[in-house]
C-alpha positions in Angstrom: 7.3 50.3 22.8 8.5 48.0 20.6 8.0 47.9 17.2 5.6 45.2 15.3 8.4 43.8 13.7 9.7 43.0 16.6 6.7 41.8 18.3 6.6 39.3 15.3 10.2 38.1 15.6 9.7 37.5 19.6 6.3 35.7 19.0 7.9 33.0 16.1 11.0 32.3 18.5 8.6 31.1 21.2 8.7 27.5 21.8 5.1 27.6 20.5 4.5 30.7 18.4 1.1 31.2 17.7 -1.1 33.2 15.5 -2.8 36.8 17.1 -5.4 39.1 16.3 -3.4 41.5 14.9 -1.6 39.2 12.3 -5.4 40.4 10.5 -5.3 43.4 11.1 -3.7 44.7 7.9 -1.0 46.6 9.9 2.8 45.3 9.9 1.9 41.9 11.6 -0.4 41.2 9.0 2.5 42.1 6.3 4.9 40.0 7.9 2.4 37.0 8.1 1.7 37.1 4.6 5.5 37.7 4.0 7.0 35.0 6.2 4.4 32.4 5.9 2.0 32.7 3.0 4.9 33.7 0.4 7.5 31.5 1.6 5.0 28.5 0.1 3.3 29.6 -2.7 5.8 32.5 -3.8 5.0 32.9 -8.0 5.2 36.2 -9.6 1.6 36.5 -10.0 1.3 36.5 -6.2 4.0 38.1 -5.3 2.9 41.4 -6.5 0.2 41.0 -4.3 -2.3 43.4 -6.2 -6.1 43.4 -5.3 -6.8 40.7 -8.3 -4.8 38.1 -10.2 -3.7 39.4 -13.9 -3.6 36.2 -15.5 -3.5 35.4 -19.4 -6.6 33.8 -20.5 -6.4 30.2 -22.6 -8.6 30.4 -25.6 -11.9 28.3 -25.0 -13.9 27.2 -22.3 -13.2 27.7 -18.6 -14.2 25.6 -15.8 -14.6 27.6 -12.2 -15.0 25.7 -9.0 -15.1 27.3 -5.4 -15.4 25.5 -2.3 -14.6 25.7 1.4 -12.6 23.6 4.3 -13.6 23.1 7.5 -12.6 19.7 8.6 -12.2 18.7 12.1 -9.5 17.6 12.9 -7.3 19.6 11.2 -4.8 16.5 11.1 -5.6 13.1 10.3 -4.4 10.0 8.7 -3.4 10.3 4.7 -3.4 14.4 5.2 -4.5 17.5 6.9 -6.8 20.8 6.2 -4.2 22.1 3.8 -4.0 18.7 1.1 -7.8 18.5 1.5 -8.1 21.9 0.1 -5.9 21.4 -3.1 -6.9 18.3 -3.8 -10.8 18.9 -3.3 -10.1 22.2 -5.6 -7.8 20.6 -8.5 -10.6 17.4 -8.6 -13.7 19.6 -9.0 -11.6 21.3 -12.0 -10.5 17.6 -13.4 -13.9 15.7 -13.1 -15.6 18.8 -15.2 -12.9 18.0 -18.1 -10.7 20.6 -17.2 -6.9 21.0 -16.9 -6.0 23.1 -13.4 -4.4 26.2 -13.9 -4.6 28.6 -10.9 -6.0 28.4 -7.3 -7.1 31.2 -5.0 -6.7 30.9 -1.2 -8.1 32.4 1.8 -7.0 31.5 5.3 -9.0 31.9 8.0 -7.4 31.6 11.4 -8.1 31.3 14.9 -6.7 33.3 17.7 -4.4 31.2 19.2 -3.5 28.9 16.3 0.1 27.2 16.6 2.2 29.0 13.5 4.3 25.7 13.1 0.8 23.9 12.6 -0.2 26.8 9.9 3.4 26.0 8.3 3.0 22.1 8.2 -0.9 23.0 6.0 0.8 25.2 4.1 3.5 23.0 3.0 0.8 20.2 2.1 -0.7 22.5 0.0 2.5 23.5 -1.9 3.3 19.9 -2.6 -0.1 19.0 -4.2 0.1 22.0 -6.2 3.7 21.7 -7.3 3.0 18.3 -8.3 0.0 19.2 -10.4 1.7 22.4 -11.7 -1.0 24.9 -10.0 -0.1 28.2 -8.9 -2.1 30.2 -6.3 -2.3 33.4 -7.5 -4.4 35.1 -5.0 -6.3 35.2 -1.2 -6.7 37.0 1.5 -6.0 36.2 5.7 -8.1 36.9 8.1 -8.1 36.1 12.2 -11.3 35.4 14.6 -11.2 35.6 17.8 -10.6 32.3 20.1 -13.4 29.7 19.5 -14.6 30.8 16.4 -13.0 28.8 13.2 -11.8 25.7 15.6 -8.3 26.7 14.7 -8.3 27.4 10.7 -11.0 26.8 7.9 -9.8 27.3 4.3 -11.5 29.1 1.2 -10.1 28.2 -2.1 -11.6 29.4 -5.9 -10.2 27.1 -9.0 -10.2 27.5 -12.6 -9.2 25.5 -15.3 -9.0 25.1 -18.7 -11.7 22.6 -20.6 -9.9 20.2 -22.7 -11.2 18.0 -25.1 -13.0 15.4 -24.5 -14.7 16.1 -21.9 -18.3 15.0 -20.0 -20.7 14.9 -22.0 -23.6 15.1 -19.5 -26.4 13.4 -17.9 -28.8 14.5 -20.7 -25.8 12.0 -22.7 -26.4 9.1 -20.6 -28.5 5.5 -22.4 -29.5 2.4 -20.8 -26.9 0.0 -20.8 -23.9 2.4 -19.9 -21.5 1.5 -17.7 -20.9 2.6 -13.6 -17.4 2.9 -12.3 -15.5 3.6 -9.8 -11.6 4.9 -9.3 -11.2 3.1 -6.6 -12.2 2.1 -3.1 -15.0 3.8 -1.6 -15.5 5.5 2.1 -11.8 5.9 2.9 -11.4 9.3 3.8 -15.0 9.0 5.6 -14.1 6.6 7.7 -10.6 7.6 8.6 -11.7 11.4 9.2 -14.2 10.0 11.8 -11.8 7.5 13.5 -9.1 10.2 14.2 -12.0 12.6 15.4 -13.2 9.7 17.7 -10.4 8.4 18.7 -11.2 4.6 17.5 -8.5 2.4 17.6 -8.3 -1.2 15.7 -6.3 -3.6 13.5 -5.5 -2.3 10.8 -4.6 1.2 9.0 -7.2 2.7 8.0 -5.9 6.1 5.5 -7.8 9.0 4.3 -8.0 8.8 -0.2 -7.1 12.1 -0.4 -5.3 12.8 -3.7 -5.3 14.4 -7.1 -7.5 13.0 -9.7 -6.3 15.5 -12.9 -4.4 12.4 -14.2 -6.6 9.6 -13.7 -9.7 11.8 -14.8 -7.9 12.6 -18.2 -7.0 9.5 -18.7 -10.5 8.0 -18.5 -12.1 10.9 -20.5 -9.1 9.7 -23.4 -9.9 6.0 -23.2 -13.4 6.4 -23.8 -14.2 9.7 -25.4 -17.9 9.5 -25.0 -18.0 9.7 -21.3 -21.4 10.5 -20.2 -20.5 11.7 -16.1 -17.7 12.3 -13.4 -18.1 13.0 -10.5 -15.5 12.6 -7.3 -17.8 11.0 -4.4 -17.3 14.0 -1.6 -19.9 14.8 0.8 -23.1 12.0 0.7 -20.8 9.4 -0.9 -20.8 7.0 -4.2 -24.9 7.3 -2.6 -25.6 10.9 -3.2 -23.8 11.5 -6.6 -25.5 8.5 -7.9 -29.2 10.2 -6.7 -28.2 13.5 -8.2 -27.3 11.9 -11.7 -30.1 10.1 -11.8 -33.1 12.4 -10.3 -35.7 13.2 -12.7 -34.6 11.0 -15.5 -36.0 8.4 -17.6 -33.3 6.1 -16.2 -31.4 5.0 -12.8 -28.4 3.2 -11.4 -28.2 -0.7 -11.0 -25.0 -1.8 -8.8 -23.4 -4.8 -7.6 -22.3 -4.9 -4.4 -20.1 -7.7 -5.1 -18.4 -5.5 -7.3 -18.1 -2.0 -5.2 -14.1 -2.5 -3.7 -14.2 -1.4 -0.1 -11.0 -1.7 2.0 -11.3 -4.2 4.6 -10.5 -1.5 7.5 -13.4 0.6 5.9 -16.3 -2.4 5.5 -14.7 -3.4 9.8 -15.1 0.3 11.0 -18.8 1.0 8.9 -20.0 -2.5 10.1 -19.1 -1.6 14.2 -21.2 1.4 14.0 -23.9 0.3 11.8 -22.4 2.9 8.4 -23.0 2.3 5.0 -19.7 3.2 2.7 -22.3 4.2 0.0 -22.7 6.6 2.2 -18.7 7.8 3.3 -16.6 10.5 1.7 -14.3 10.1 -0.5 -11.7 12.7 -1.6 -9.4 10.5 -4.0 -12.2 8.6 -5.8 -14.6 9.1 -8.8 -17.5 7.7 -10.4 -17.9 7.7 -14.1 -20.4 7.1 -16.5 -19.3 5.6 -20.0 -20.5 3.7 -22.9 -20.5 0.3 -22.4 -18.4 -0.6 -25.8 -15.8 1.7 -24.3 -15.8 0.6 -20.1 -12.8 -1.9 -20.9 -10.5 0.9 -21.8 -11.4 3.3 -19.5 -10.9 0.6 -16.5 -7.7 -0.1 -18.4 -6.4 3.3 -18.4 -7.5 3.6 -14.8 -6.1 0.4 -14.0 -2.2 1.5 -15.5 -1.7 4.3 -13.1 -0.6 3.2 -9.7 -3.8 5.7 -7.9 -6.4 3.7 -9.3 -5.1 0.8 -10.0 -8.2 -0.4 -7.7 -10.9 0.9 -10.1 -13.8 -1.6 -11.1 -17.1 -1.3 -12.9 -19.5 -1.7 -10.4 -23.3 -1.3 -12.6 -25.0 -0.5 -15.3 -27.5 2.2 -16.2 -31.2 0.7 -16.3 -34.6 2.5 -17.3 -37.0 -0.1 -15.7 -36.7 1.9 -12.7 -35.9 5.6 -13.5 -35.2 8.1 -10.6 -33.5 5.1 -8.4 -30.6 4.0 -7.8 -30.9 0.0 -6.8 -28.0 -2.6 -5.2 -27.9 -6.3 -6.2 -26.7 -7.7 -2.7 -24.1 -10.4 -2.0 -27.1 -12.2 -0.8 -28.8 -12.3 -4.0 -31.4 -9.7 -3.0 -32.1 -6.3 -4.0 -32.7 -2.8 -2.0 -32.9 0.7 -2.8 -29.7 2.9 -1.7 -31.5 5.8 0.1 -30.4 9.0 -1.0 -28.4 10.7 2.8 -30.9 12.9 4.4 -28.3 14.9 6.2 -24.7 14.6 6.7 -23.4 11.4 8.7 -20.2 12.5 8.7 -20.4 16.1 9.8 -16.7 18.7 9.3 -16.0 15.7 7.4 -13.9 18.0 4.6 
C-alpha cells in the first residue's frame, strides 16, 4: 500500500488535483495539506509553530474583536473571490470600530471534491490583502465535508485589533444636524455577486467593491475627530445600517438621493429587476456619522486617497422624525427607506 505521502504527491500531479476526505482527517494528508497549502501562504512564526492557540504579545489598551463567516456563492466573481472577501470583511470590521488590524484567524472548510488549484488561487487573495495591510494569520483549523455540503469551501475568520485614538464615539454621540456619508458608491459588490451568480450579461463592467478600508477609515476618524458612527454597508445595505443607528432614538436619517453616488452599471442592473441599491451589499464602502463643522475634512481626507476618492455627503441627522430613516427624491418627493425584511441578496458574502 502506498504510503499517504505518496497518495498526496499522485493526487496534486493530476491534471485536476482535488481536495479528499482524508485531507481532514488529522492523519498525514491532513499534515501535508496544512504544510503544502495553508503554510506556503500565510507562513509567520506565530503560525508556523502550529500550537493549539496563538501566543501573541498583547498592545496596551483597548482591543477590538470581530468574527465573522464566508459563504458566498460563487466562490469567484468579478473584483474577487471567497478568499479577498474574507480578509477584507475581517480587517474592515476591525477598522470601522477605530481599530488598527493586527492578527487574523482562519478556518477552512472544504468540500469533497474541491479543485486544490482553486483552494490555491483563495488562498493567494487572501495573502495579498493581508500583506498589504500588514496582518498576520496566526491561527485556524481545516476541516472537509462530504460532497454537497459547503458548495465547495465557506471560510471562518476571528480578527482583533488594536483601538487607536480617535475613535467612534457612538450613536448615544450623535445631534441633529450631523452629517451622513458615504466612502463611495453604493451596491457594487451586491449587484455584481448576483450578476455572476445569474449569469446576466450587459454593457458595461459592473465590479464587486471589495477592498480594505483600515486607511480610509483612519483617515476620516483623523480629519474629524469627533466622529459619531462607521459602519461598512455589508448585508442589508447603506438601508439597514442606517435603521440600526437610528432605531430607538430621539433622531433619524434624512438623505438625498441626488447625492447617494451609484455607478451607472449598478442603478442599469437594480432598475432591470426592480432592486433598490439602498438595499445592495457593499464590501469596500462605509457610512459615517460626523459633526457637521468637521464633514469638509473628513470628505477631504476621503476624497485624497485614490479608494474613495468617490465619497460624498449624502444627509443630515434630523429629530422631527426619530426612529426613520427618510429620502428626498430626485423628483422632489419624499419616502421612507424600509428597513430589508430578509435578505435579497442571499450567499451574497
Amino acid at each position: 500500500m502506498r504510503g499517504a505521502l505518496q497518495i498526496w504527491r499522485s493526487l496534486m500531479t493530476r491534471a485536476e488535483p482535488a481536495i479528499l476526505l482524508a485531507h481532514g482527517g488529522g492523519g498525514r494528508l491532513a499534515r501535508d495539506l496544512l504544510r503544502g497549502v495553508v503554510l506556503k501562504h500565510f507562513s509567520n512564526t506565530t503560525l508556523d509553530a502550529l500550537g493549539d492557540a496563538a501566543l501573541l504579545q498583547a498592545p496596551t489598551g483597548r482591543l477590538a474583536f470581530t468574527t465573522d463567516s464566508f459563504v458566498v456563492n460563487p466562490l469567484f466573481f468579478p473584483g474577487g473571490d471567497i478568499g479577498k472577501l474574507a480578509a477584507c470583511g475581517t480587517i474592515n470590521d476591525l477598522a470601522v470600530s477605530g481599530a488598527r488590524p493586527l492578527a487574523l484567524s482562519c478556518a477552512l472548510i472544504i468540500e469533497e471534491g474541491f479543485p486544490a488549484h482553486d483552494l490555491e488561487v483563495i488562498l493567494e487573495s487572501m495573502k495579498t490583502v493581508l500583506e498589504s495591510e500588514g496582518v498576520a494569520v496566526v491561527t485556524g483549523d481545516t476541516k472537509v465535508v462530504e460532497r454537497g455540503a459547503a458548495h465547495g469551501l465557506f471560510i471562518n475568520t476571528a480578527g482583533i485589533g488594536a483601538v487607536q485614538d480617535p475613535a467612534p464615539a457612538g450613536a448615544h454621540a450623535v445631534r441633529p444636524g450631523d452629517a451622513v456619508l458615504v466612502s463611495g458608491p453604493i451596491g457594487d459588490h451586491g449587484m455584481a455577486v448576483l450578476a455572476c451568480r445569474e449569469g446576466l450579461e450587459f454593457q458595461g463592467e459592473l465590479r464587486s467593491d471589495c477592498a480594505p478600508l483600515y486607511a480610509p477609515a483612519r483617515a476620516l476618524l483623523m480629519a474629524a475627530p469627533e466622529t459619531r458612527l462607521i459602519r461598512d454597508a455589508t448585508r442589508g445595505g447603506l438601508a439597514a445600517i442606517l435603521h440600526e443607528w437610528c432605531e430607538d432614538r430621539d433622531w433619524g436619517v434624512e438623505l438625498d438621493e441626488a447625492a447617494i453616488p451609484v455607478r451607472p452599471e449598478t442603478a442599469a442592473l437594480c432598475g432591470i429587476l426592480g432592486l433598490d441599491p439602498l438595499h445592495a451589499a457593499n464590501e469596500g464602502t462605509f457610512a459615517a456619522v460626523v459633526p457637521a463643522d468637521q464633514a469638509q475634512a473628513a470628505l477631504q481626507a476621503l476624497h485624497s486617497l485614490p479608494a474613495t476618492h468617490g465619497a460624498a455627503i449624502i444627509g443630515r441627522i434630523r429629530a422631527d422624525f426619530p426612529g426613520r430613516v427618510v429620502l428626498d427624491t430626485r423628483i422632489r418627493g419624499r419616502r421612507i427607506v424600509d428597513r430589508p425584511a430578509g435578505d435579497p441578496f442571499p450567499r451574497i458574502c
